[in-house]
C-alpha positions, 0 to 999 in steps of 0.5 A, a space after each residue: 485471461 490472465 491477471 496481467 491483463 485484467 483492469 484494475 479498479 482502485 477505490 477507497 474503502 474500509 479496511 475492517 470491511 471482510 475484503 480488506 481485513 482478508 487483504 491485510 490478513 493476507 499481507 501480515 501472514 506473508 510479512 511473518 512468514 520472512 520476516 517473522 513480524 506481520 507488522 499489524 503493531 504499525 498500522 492503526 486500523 482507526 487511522 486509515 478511517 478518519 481524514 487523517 488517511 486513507 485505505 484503498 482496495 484494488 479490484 479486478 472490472 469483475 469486482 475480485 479483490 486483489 490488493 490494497 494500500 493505505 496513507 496516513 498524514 505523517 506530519 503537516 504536507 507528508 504522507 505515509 504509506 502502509 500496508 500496500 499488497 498486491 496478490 501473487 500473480 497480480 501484475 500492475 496491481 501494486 502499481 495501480 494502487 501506488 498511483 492511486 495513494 499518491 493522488 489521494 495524498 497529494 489531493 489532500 495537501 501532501 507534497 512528500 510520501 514517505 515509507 518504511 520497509 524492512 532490509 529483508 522484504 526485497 521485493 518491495 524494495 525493488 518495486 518502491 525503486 522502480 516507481 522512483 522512491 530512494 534510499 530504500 536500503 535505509 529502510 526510510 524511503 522518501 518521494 517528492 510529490 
């Protein structure tokens, strides 16, 4: 079975916890290898374990993880988002967990999500596109809740 056609189960969880620091260790090494920055400064472990945000991992029904995601409340009604990977070859993943953090922070109080992402990571650009982000040439995307 492919990975395109397995369920997707996404739920909060630890991200120091070995499922999600091998996610992140995964996400940073592919940041550094085309942009030459994991980006591991921008993202505060502590922050996405308190209320101030959340970190998210997504499993296949078997329990395998495959991606994750986080927020953190940029400021009073605005979330930002972090740290969203999917693995290769895992189709619909960052999308499941995309709606999953926009629930959570609109859950929370947010009315805005907001993003940074660099002009070289192309892929995320494309996908923050598709799922009706804007001006994400400017790097600083935002999405009306």
């Amino acid at each position: 079975m492919s990975q395109s056609s397995v369920a997707i189960v996404v739920s909060r969880d630890d991200p120091t916890s070995p499922e999600g620091t091998r996610l992140l260790d995964e996400l940073s090494a592919m940041l550094a290898v085309f942009s030459g920055d994991g980006g591991q400064s921008r993202f505060q472990l502590a922050d996405f374990r308190s209320s101030n945000g959340a970190f998210c991992i997504a499993r296949t029904a078997l329990g395998e993880p495959v991606g994750c995601g986080a927020f953190w409340h940029y400021d009073n009604g605005t979330a930002e988002l972090k740290r969203l990977y999917s693995r290769p070859n895992a189709a619909g993943v960052g999308q499941a967990i995309l709606r999953q953090l926009e629930s959570d922070a609109a859950a929370s109080g947010c009315r805005k999500i907001v993003l940074e992402t660099r002009a070289v990571n192309h892929r995320a650009i494309r996908f923050y596109e598709r799922n009706g982000f804007s001006d994400a040439a400017l790097w600083r995307v935002r999405w009306p809740a």
